[in-house]
N, C-alpha and C positions, 0 to 999 in steps of 0.2 A: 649319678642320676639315672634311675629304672627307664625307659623309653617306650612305645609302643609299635607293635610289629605288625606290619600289614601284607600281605599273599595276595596276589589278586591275580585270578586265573593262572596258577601257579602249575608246572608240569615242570617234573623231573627226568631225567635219562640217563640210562647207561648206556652211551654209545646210542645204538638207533631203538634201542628198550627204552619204551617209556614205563616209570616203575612208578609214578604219581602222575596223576591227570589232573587240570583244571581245580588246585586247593585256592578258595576265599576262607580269608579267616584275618580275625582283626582280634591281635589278642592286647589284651592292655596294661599299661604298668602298674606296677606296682600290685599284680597279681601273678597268681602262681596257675598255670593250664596243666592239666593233664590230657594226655594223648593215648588212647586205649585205641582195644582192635585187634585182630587175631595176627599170629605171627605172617610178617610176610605182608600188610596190607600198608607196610609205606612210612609208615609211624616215626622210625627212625628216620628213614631216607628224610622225610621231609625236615625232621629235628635238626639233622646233620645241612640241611642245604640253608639252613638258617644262619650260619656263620659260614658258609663254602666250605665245610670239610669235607661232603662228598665230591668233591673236584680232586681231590687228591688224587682220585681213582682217573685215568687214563681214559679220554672219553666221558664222561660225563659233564653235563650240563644241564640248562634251566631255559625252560620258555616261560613268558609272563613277567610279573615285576615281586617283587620282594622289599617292603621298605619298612625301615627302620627310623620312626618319625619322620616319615615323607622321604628320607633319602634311599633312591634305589642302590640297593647292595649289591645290583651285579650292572650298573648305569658304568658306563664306560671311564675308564680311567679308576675307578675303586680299586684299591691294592686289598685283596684278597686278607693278606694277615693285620691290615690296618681293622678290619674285620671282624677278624678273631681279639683282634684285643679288644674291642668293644662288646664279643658278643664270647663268654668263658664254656667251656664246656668241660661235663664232670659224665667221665663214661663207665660204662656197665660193672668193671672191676676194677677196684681201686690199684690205681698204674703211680704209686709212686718212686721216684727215680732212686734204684733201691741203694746206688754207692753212694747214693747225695743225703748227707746231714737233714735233718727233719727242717732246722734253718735252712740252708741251701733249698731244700725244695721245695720252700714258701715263695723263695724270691728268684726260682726259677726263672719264672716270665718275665720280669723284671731285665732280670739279666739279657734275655734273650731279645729283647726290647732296643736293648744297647743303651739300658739307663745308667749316667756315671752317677753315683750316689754315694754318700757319706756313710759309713758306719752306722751314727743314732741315726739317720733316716732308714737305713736298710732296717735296724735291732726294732723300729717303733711299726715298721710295716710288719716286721714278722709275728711282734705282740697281737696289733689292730689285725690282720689277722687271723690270726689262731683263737684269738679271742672271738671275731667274727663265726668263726667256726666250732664254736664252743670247745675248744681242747686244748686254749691255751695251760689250764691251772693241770691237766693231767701232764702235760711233757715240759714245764719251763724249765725245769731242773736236766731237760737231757736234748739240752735243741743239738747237740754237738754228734749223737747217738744216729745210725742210719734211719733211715723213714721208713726202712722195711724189717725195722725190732718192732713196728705197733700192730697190733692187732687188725684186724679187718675193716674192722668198723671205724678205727681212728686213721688208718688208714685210707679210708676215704672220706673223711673229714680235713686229713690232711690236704687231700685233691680238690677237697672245697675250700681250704686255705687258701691253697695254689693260686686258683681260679680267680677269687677277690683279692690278692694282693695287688694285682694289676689295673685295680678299682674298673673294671668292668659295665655296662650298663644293661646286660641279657644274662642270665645264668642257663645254661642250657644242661639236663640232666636225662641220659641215658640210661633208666634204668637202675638208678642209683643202689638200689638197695638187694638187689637179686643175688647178690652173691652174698650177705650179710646174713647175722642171726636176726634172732624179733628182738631184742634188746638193742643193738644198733642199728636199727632199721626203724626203730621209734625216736633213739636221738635225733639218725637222718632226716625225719617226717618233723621233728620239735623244731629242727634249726631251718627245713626249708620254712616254716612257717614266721619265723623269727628275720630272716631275709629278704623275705617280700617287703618288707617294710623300704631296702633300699633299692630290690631288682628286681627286673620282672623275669620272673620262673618260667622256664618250660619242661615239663617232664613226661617219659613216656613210661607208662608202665603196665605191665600184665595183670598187676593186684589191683583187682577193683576196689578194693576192702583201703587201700592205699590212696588209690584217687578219690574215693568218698570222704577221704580223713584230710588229703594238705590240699586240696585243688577247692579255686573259686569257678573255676569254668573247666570243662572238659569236651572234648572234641575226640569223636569217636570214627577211626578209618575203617575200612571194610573192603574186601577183597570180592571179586566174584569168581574168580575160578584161578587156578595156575597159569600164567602168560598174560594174564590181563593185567593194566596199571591199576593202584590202590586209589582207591575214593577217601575225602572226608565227607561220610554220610549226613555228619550232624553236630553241631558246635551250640553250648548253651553254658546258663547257669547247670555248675556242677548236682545238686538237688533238683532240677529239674529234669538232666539227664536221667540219672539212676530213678526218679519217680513217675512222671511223668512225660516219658520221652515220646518226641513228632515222628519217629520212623521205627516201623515192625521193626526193622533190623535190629537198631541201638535197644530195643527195648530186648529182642532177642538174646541179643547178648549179654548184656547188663543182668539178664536175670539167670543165665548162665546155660541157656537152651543150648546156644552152639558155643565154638570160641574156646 
């Protein structure tokens, strides 16, 4: 079940850098956001603080609340990867595990989970899926083959198998497609559209031409100088963004003056 994400006065840190200020944003299920804005204004940071993966890093943490249909994700007592398994994330280059079988690395998470599982349950999640991820009918003949004989593009479809085998409620996409050709960078865009249906997306990306094509809403962050934390200047209907946007800036951008 897709969930809705709520920030509210949200400020991120490295250490005593604050590298996000003050983000409200209520994004809703069972839609897909995209997150624009020039390199460097946060975009990630904040994508990543949505399942705590920027906590990895030594020093970093979160002022403000973060909820995930009302439950705060960083309310005291939340176990960080109980987290992650709710909230899947698919990053910039497709990272699959490359001595692990295209099966094995569906049912990664799973395993890591410490699910004890039967065989036909493990064979029907890696069909459900890879079918999820449109690429089942291209490799069922070779689930046995390493995940690192497919192509780029299947390749990170595979990491969007990954992702949903673990039946997730957040898909969170870094960038998905930047290291891809425009032939799998339109599957990527066909199948995030085809997944909204069960999760709700959040994606960040540079291609405007990209956010105008899979995103219902879009949220656009801005930077004011080097050393200062990133802003989100402005959150809306996607079409209203890119036509009609409330701030010089977004409109700036969007039409490709700066950025």
């Amino acid at each position: 079940m897709s969930k809705n994400i709520d920030a509210k006065d949200l400020s991120i840190y490295y250490g005593s850098f604050r590298a996000v200020e003050g983000v409200n944003i209520s994004i809703r299920k069972q839609t897909v956001t995209a997150l624009i804005g020039p390199s460097g204004c946060g975009k990630s940071t904040f994508l990543r603080s949505i399942n705590r993966m920027h906590e990895v890093i030594p020093g970093a943490h979160v002022e403000g609340r973060l909820e995930l249909d009302g439950q705060d994700l960083y309310g005291p007592g939340v176990d960080p990867v109980g987290v992650r398994r709710q909230i899947g994330m698919v990053f910039q280059r497709p990272n699959p595990f490359p001595t692990m079988s295209i099966y094995d690395n569906v049912i990664a998470g799973m395993r890591l989970n410490n699910k004890k599982s039967k065989k036909a349950d493990l064979d029907d999640t890696v069909e459900r899926s890879l079918r999820g991820a449109n690429l089942w009918n291209e490799v069922k003949d070779r689930l046995d083959k390493p995940g690192s004989s497919l192509s780029g593009g299947q390749q990170q479809r595979l990491c969007i198998a990954r992702a949903i085998a673990v039946q997730p409620d957040v898909l969170l996409m870094d960038e998905p497609c930047s290291a891809l050709d425009p032939i799998s960078t339109l599957a990527i865009e066909d199948l995030i559209n085809e997944l909204k249906t069960d999760y709700t997306i959040v994606i960040v990306t540079h291609n405007m031409q990209q956010a105008a094509r899979v995103s219902d809403f879009t949220g656009f962050f801005n930077i004011e100088g080097t050393g200062k934390p990133g802003k989100l200047v402005e959150m809306d209907e996607t079409k209203t963004i890119f036509s009609q946007p409330k701030q010089k800036a977004t409109e700036d951008y969007v039409s490709g003056r700066f950025g």
